[in-house]
N, C-alpha and C positions, 0 to 999 in steps of 0.2 A: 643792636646786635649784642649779644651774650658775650662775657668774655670768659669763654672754659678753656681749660689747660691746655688743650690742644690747641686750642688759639693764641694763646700765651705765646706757647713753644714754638707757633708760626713766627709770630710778631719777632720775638725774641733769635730766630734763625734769620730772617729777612734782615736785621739790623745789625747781626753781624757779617753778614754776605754784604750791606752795605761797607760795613769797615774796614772789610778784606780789597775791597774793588777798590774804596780811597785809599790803601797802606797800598797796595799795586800801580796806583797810578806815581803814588810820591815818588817809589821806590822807579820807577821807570822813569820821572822826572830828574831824580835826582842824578841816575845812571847818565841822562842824555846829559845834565851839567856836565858830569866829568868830561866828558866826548869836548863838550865847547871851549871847556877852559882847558886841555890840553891845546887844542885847536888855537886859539888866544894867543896862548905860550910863544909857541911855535911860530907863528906872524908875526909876534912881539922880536922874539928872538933874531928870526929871519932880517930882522931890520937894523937888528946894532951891530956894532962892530967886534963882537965875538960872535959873528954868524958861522963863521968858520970852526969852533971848537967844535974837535971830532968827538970829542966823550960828552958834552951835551946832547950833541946832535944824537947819537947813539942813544943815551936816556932815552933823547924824546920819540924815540921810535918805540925802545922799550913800551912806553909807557901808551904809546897808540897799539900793541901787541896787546898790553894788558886789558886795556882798555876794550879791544873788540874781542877778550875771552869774557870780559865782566858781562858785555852786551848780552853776548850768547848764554852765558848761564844765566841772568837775569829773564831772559826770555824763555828758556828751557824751564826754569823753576815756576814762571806764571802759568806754562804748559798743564803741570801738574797739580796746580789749583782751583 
């Protein structure tokens, strides 16, 4: 097979349609970390004896707040990809 420019510019789109789809998955890997290691936290916490502190506990809600806007706009932004 010939390789003319427009084949090029195939090749050369397909490879980075490939790069896009790996930065998407990391970046949605990476999103589900945070989810788990809040998660961790929280069980870790729930175990010791400052389980009762009200302004961690609050953080850690904060941070499961943040956390499922992250989701959603991480999901919404691959929408538009």
């Amino acid at each position: 097979m010939k390789l003319t420019k427009s084949r090029l510019k195939e090749i050369i789109k397909e490879e980075l349609l490939k790069e896009e789809i790996i930065e998407w998955e990391r970046i949605d890997d990476l999103e589900a970390r945070i989810f788990d290691q809040i998660m961790d936290f929280k069980k870790t916490f729930e175990k010791s004896e400052w389980k009762k502190n009200r302004q961690v506990n609050a953080i850690i809600k904060q941070f499961i707040k943040l956390e499922v806007r992250l989701s959603q706009a991480v999901r919404d932004a691959n929408k538009w990809n």
